[in-house]
C-alpha positions as CSV (number, residue, x, y, z in Angstrom):
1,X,-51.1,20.8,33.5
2,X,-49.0,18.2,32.3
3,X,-45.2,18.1,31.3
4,X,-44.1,16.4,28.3
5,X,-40.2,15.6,27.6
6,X,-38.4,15.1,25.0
7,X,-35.3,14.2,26.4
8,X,-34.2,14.0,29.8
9,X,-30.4,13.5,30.2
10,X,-28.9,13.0,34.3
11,X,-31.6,10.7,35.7
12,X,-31.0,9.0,38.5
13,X,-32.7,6.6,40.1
14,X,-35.2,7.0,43.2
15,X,-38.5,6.0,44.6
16,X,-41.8,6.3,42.8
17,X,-44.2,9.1,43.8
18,X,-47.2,7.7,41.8
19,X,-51.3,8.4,42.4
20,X,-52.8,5.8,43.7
21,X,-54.3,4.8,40.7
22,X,-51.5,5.6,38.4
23,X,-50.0,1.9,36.6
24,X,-46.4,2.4,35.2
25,X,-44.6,0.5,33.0
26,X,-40.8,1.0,32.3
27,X,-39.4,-0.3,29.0
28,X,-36.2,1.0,27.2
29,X,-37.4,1.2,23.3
30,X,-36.4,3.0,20.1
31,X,-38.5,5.9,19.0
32,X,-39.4,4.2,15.6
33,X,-40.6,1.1,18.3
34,X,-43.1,3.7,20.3
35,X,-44.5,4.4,17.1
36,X,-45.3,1.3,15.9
37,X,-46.5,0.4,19.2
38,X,-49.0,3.6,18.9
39,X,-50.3,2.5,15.2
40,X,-50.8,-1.2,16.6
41,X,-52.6,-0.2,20.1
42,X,-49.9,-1.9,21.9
43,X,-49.5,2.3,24.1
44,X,-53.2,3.3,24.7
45,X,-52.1,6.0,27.5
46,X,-53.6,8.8,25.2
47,X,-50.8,11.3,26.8
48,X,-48.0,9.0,25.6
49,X,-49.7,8.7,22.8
50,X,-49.6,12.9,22.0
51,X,-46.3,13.5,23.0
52,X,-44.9,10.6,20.4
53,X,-47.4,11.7,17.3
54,X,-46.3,15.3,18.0
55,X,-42.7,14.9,18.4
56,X,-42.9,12.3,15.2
57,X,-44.6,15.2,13.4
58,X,-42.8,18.5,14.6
């Protein structure tokens, strides 16, 4: 099961508790920018990629 958010509001910062073959890269970019980052294969994580095109849709 997987989580998806559309907004999280009170984050604070802490350590990482990643898989150990989980890569993350943290950016701070507009939701417009996401999507054009989707059309233009720049974001190939294909979970990222659901939770923009839904919210962009619904």
């Amino acid at each position: 099961m997987i989580y998806i958010y559309l907004r999280a509001l009170g984050l604070k910062r802490g350590e990482q508790n990643r898989d150990d073959d989980e890569f993350i890269l943290k950016d701070i970019i507009s939701f417009e920018e996401a999507i054009k980052m989707v059309k233009m294969g720049k974001i190939i994580d294909s979970k990222t990629i659901i939770a923009l095109i839904y919210f962009e849709k619904f």
